[in-house]
TORPA-4810 file (N, C-alpha, C, O; in nm, 3 decimals):
<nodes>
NODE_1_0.749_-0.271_-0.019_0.709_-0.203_-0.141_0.724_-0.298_-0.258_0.818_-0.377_-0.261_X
NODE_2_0.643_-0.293_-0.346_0.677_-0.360_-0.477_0.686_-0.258_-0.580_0.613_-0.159_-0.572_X
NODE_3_0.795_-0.274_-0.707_0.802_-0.252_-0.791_0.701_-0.265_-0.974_0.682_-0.351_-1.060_X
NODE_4_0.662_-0.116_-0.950_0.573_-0.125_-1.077_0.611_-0.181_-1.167_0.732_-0.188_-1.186_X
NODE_5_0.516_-0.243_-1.255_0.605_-0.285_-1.376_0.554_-0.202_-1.513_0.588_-0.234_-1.627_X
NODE_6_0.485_-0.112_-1.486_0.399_-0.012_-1.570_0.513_0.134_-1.549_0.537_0.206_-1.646_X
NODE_7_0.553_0.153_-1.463_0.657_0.266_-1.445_0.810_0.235_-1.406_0.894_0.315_-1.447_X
NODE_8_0.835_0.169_-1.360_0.983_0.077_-1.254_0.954_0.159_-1.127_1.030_0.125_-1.037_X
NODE_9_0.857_0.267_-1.089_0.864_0.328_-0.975_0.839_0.191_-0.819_0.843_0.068_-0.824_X
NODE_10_0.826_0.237_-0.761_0.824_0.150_-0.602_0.663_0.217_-0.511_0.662_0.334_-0.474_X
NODE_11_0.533_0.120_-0.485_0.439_0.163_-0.419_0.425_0.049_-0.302_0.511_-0.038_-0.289_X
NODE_12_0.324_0.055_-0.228_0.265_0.000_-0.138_0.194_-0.106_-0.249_0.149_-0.063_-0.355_X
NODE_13_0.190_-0.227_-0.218_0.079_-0.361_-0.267_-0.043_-0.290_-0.283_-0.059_-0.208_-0.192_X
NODE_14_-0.114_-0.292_-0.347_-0.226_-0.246_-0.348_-0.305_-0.217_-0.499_-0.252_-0.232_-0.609_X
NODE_15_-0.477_-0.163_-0.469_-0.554_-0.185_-0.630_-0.671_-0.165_-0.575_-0.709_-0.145_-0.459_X
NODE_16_-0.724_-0.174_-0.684_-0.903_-0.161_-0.682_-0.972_-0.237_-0.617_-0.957_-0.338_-0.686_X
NODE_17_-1.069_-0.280_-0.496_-1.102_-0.339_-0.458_-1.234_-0.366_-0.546_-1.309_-0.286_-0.601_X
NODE_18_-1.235_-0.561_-0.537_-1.327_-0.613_-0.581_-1.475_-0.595_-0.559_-1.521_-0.542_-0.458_X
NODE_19_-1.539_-0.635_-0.645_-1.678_-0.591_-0.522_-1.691_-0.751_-0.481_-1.661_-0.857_-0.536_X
NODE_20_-1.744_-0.717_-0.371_-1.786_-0.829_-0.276_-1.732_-0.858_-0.168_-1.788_-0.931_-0.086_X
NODE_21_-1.562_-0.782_-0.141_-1.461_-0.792_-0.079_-1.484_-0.712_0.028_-1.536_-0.600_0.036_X
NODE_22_-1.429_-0.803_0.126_-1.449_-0.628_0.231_-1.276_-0.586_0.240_-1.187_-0.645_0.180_X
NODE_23_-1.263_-0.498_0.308_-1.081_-0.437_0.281_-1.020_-0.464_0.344_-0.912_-0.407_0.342_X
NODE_24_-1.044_-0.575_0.449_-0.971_-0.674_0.503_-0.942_-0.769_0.376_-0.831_-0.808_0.337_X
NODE_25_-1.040_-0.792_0.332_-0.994_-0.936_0.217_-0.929_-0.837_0.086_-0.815_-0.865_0.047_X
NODE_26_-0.980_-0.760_0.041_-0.922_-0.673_-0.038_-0.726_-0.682_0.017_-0.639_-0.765_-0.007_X
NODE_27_-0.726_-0.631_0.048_-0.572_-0.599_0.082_-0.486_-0.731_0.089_-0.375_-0.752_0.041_X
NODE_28_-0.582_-0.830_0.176_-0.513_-0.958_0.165_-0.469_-1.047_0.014_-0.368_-1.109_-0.018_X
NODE_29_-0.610_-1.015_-0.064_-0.600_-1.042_-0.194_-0.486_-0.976_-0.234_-0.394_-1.052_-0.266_X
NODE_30_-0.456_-0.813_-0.245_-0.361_-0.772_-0.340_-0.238_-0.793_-0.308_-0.151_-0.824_-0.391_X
NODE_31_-0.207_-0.770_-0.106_-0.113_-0.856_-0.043_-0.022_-0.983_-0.197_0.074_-0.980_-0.274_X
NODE_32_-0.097_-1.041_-0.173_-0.076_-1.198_-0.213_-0.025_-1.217_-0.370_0.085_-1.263_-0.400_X
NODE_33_-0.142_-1.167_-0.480_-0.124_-1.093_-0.581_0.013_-1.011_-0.651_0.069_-1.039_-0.757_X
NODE_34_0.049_-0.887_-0.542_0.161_-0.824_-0.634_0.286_-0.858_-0.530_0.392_-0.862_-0.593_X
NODE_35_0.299_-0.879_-0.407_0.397_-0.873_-0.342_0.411_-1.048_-0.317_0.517_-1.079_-0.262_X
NODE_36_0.321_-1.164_-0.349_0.354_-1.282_-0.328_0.387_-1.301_-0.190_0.493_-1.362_-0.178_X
NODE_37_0.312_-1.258_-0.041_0.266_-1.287_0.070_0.143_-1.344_0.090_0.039_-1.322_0.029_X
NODE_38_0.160_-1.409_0.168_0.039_-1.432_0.289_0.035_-1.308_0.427_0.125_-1.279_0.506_X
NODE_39_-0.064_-1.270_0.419_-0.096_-1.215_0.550_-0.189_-1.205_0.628_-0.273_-1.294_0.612_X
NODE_40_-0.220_-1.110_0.733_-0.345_-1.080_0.826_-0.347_-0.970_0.794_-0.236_-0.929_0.761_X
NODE_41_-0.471_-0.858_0.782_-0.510_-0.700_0.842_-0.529_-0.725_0.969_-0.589_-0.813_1.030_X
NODE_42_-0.456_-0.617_1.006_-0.479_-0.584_1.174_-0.512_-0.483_1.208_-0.560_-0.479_1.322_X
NODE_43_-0.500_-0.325_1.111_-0.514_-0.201_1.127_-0.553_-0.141_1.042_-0.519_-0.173_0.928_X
NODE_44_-0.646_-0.021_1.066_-0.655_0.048_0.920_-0.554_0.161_0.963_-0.561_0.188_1.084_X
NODE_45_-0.481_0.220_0.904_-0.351_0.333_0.961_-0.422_0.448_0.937_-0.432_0.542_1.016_X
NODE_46_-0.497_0.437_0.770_-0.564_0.588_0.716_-0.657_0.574_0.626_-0.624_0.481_0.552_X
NODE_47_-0.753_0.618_0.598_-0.815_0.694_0.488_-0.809_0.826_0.442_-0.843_0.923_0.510_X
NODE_48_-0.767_0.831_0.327_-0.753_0.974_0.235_-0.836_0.957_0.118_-0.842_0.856_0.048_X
NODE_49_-0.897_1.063_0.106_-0.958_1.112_-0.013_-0.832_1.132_-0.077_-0.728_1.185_-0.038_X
NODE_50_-0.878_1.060_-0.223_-0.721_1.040_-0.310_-0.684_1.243_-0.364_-0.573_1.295_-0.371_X
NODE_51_-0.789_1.294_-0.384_-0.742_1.410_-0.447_-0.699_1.511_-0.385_-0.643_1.608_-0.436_X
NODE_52_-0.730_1.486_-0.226_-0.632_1.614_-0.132_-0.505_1.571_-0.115_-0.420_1.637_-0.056_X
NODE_53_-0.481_1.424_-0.182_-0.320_1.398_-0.113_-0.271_1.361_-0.249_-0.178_1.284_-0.229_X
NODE_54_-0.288_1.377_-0.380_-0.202_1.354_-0.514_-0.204_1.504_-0.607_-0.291_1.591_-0.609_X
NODE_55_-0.098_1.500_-0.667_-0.073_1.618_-0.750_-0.125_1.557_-0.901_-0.147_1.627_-1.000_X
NODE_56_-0.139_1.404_-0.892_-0.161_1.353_-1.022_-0.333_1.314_-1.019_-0.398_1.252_-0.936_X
NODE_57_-0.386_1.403_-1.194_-0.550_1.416_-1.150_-0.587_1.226_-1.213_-0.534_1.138_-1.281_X
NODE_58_-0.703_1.251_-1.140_-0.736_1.129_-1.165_-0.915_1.120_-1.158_-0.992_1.175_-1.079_X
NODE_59_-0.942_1.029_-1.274_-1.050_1.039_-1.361_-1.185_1.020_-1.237_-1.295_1.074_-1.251_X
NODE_60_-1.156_0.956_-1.148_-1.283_0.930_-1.043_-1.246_0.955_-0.897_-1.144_0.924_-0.836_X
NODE_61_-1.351_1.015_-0.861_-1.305_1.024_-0.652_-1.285_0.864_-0.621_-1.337_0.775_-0.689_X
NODE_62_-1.210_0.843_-0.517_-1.188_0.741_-0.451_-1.104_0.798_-0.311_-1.030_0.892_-0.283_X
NODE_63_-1.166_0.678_-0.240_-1.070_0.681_-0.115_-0.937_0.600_-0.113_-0.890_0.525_-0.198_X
NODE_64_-0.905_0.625_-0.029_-0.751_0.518_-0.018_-0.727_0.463_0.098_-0.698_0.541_0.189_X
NODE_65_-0.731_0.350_0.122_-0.731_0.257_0.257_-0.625_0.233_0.260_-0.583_0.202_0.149_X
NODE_66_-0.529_0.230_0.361_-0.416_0.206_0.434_-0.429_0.106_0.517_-0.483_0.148_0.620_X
NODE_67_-0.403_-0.027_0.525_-0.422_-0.118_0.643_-0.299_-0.179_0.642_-0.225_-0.213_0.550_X
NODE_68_-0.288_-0.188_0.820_-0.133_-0.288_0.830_-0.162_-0.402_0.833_-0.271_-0.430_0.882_X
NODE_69_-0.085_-0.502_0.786_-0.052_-0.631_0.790_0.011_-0.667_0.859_0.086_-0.594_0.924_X
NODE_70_0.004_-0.819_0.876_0.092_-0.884_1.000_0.127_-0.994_0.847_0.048_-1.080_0.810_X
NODE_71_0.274_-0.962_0.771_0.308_-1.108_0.727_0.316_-1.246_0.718_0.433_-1.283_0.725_X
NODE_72_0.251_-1.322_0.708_0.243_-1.497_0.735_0.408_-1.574_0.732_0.494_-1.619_0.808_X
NODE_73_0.371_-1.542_0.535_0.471_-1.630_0.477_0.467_-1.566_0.346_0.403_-1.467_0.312_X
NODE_74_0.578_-1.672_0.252_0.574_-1.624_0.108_0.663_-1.509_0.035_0.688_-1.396_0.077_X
NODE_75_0.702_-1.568_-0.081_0.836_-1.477_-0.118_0.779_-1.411_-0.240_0.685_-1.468_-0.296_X
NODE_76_0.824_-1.297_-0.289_0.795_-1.261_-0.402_0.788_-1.327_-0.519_0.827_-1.441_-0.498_X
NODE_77_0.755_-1.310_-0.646_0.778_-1.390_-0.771_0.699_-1.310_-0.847_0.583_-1.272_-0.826_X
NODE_78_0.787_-1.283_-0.954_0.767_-1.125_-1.032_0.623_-1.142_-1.115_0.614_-1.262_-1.143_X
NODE_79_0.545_-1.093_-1.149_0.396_-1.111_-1.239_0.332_-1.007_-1.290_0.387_-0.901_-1.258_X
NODE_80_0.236_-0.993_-1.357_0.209_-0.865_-1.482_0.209_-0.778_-1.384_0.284_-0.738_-1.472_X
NODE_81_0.203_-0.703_-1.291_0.179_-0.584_-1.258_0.309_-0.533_-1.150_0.342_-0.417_-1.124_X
NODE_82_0.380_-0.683_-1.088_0.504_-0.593_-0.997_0.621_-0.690_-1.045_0.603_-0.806_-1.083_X
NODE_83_0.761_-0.618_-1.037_0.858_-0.709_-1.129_0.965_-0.737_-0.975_1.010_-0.849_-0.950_X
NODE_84_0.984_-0.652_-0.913_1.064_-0.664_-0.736_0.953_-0.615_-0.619_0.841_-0.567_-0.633_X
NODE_85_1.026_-0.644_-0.502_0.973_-0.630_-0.364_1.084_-0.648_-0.320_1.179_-0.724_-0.340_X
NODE_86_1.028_-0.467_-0.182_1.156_-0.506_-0.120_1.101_-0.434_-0.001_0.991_-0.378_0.000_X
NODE_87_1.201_-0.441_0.119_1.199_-0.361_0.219_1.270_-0.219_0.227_1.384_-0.222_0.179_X
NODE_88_1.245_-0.142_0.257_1.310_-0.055_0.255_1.294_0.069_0.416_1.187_0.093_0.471_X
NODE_89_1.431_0.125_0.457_1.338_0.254_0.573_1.314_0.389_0.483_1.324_0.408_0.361_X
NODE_90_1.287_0.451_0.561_1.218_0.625_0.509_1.360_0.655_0.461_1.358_0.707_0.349_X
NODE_91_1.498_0.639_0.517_1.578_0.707_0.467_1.715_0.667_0.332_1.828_0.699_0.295_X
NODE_92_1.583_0.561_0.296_1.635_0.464_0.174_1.523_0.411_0.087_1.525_0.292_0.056_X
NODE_93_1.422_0.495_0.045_1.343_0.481_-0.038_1.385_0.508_-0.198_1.446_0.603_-0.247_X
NODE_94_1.326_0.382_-0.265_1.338_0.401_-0.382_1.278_0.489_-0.476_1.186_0.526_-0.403_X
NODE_95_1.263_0.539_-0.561_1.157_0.607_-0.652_1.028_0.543_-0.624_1.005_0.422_-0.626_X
NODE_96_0.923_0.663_-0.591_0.808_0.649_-0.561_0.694_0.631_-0.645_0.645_0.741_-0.670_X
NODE_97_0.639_0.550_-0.692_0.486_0.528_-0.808_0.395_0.698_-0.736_0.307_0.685_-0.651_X
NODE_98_0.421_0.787_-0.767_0.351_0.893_-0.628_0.154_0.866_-0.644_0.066_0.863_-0.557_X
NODE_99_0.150_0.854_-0.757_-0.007_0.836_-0.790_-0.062_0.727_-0.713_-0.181_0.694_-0.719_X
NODE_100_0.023_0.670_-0.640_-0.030_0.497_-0.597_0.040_0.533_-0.421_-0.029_0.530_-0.319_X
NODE_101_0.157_0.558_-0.425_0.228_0.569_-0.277_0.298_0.699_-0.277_0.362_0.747_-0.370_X
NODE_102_0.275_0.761_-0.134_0.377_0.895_-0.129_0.464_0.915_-0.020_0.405_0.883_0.083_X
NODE_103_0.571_0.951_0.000_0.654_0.957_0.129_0.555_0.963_0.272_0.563_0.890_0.370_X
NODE_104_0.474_1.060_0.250_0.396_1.115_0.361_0.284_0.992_0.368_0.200_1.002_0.458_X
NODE_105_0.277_0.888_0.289_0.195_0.770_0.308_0.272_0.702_0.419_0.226_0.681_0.531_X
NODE_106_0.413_0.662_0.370_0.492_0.580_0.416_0.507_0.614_0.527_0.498_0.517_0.602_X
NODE_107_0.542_0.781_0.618_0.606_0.822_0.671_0.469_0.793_0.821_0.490_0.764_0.938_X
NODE_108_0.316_0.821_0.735_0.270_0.767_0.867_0.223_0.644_0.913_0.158_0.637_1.017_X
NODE_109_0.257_0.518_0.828_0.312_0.375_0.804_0.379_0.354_0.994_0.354_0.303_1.103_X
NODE_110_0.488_0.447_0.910_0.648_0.397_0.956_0.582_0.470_1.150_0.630_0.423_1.253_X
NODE_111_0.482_0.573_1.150_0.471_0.635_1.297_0.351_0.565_1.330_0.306_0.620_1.431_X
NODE_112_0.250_0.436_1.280_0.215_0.311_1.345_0.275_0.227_1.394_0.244_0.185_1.505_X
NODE_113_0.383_0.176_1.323_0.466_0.092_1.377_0.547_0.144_1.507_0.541_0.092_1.618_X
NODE_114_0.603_0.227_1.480_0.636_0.278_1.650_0.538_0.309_1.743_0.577_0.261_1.849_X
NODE_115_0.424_0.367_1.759_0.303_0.338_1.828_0.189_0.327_1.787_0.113_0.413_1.743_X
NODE_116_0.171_0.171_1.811_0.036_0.081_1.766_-0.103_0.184_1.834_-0.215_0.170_1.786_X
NODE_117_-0.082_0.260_1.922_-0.208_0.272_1.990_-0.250_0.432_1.912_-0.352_0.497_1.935_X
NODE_118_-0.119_0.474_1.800_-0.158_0.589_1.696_-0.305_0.590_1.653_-0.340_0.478_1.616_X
NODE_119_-0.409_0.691_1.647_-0.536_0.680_1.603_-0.509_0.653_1.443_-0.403_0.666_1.383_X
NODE_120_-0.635_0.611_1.391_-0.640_0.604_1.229_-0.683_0.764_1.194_-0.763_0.846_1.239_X
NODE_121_-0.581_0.760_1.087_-0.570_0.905_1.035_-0.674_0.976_0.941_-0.678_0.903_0.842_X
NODE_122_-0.737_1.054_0.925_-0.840_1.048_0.795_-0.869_1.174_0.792_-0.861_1.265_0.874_X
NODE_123_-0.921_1.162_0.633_-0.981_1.329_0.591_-1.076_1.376_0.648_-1.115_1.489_0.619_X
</nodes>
């Protein structure tokens, strides 16, 4: 998770994808960007329509891509949009950015990683 620097809350890496990007490179970009990794996409975990899964309204429909990474390399280093990164489990989460990341994001994160062969989740 990295730390907002617009709230101090804690989300998943992540943003608007560029155009031209596909969401493999998207993610890798923001990867790199707010959390200061290198990585791979290897999975998409989910797509959600942002407004069945936030209590906070928001000005345009969008979807929300969830993809796992496989980490390279590379350490954090704080910059306009995240100030920490950290690891954390489900039962030591920090304050949540909820408009950006939500427990129930994380929580089906955390039930890919225990089985890879989990379908991708979606609205």
């Amino acid at each position: 998770l990295v730390q907002e620097t617009h709230d101090d809350n804690w989300a998943l890496p992540g943003g608007w994808a560029d155009a031209g990007l596909s969401p493999s490179e998207a993610v890798i970009k923001e990867l790199r960007e707010e959390a200061g990794f290198e990585g791979m996409a290897r999975k998409i975990i989910a797509v959600y329509d942002r407004r069945l899964h936030s209590t906070i309204p928001h000005l345009f429909d969008t979807y929300k891509i969830f993809i796992q990474c496989e980490l390279l390399r590379g350490e954090f280093t704080p910059n306009l949009e995240t100030k920490a990164a950290g690891f954390f489990g489900l039962d030591a989460l920090p304050p949540l950015s909820e408009g950006r990341t939500t427990r129930a994001n994380l929580v089906e994160a955390f039930e890919h990683l225990k089985n890879p062969d989990r379908p991708t989740s979606f609205d």
